[in-house]
N, C-alpha and C positions, 0 to 999 in steps of 0.2 A: 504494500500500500504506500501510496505516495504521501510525502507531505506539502497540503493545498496551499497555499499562496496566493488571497485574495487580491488581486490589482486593477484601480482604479487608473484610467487614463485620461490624462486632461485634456476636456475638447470643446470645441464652441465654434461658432462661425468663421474664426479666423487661422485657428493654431490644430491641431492634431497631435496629441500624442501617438507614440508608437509601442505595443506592449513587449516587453522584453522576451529574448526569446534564448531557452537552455539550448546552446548548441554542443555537439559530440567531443568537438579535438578539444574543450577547455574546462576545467569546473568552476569558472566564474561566468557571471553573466554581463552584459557588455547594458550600459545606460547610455544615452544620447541626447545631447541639445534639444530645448523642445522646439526651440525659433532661433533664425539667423542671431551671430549678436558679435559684434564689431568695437573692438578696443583700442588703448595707445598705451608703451610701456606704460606701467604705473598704476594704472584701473587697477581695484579692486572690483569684485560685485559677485552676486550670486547666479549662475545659469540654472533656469527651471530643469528640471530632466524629466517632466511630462509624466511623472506617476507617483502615486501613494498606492500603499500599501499595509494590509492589515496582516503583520505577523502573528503566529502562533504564542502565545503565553511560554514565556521561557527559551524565546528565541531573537537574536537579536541580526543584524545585516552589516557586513565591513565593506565600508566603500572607499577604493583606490582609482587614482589616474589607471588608464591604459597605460602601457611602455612606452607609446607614441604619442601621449597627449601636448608631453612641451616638444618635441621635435616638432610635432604636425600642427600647434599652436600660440606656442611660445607662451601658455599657460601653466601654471602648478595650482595644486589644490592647496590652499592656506594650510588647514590644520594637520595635514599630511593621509590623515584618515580617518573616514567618516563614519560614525558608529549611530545607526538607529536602530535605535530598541522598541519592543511590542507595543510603547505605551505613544508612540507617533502613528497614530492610523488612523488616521476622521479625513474626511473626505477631502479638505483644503490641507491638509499633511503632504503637500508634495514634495517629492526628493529635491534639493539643490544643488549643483557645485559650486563651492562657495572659491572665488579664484584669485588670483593677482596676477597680471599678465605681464611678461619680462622684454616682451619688445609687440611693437603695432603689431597684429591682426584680425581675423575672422572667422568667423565658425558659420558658414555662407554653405545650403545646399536645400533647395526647397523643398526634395524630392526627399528627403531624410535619407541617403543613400547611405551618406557617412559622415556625419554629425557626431561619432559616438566618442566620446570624451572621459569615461569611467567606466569601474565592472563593481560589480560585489556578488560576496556572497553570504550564505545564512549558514546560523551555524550554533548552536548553543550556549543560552546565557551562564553568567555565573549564578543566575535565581536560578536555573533549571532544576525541577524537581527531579526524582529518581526517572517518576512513571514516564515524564517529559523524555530524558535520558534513555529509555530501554524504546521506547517508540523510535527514537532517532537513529538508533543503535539499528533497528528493525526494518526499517523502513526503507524505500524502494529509490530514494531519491524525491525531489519536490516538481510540482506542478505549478506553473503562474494560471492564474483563473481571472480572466477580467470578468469585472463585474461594473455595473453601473455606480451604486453607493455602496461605502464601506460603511459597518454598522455601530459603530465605533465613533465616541465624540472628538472634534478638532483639540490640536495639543495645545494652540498657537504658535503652530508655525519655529522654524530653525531656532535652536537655542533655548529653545521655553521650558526644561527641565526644571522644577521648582520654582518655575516664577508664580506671582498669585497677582 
């Protein structure tokens, strides 16, 4: 049995998200720009990566640049790597890369061919209960599932761990 992996995609008249997808040669999953977005050395700012998602209770997500993000953008991810845990999944919870960019460019492809700019993967928290642990242990590998709403209340948004 697999483990499901609720995913919401962000979409509206303008932008489309793209739903992640497990491919075979790697065990990470590849995230991608949700829209063009054009910088000069120096910029900081966060790029939407077009999905939330509702993890499993006891399961958390590590998110790294691709090997090719600053060659092919002359981007880095700030905090080196991104850690969202179960309790980011309400429907405006969407992924970000949060960046500093080290010389001018672009992240420019309308067609999302290859906008993809990070990977992660799930993997079990340090809350992880046993029965959590023997399931994961057990288990077939994970499933992404879009879904229209996640059923789960918003965190607010990047960074909002303990805020009130």
């Amino acid at each position: 049995m697999k483990l499901k992996i609720k995913v919401k995609v962000y979409n509206n008249d303008n932008v489309h998200g793209v739903l992640p997808r497990i491919i075979k040669k790697g065990d990470w999953i590849d995230l991608q720009a949700l829209e063009p977005v054009e910088y000069n050395a120096g910029d900081s700012g966060m790029i939407n990566l077009g999905v939330a998602m509702q993890l499993p209770e006891g399961y958390e997500a590590l998110v790294l640049p691709r090997s090719s993000t600053f060659k092919k953008y002359g981007i880095i991810l700030v905090n080196s790597c991104g850690i969202i845990d179960n309790t980011y999944c309400g429907n405006e919870d969407f992924w970000q890369f949060p960046y500093f960019a080290l010389r001018d460019g672009s992240i420019i492809d309308k067609e999302h061919k290859d906008m993809r700019l990070c990977q992660f993967r799930i993997q079990l928290s340090q809350k992880a209960t046993f029965w959590q642990k023997i399931k994961w242990l057990f288990s077939s590998g994970i499933e992404l599932v879009q879904v229209d709403n996640l059923t789960s209340s918003n965190r607010g948004g990047f960074g909002s761990t303990d805020k009130k």
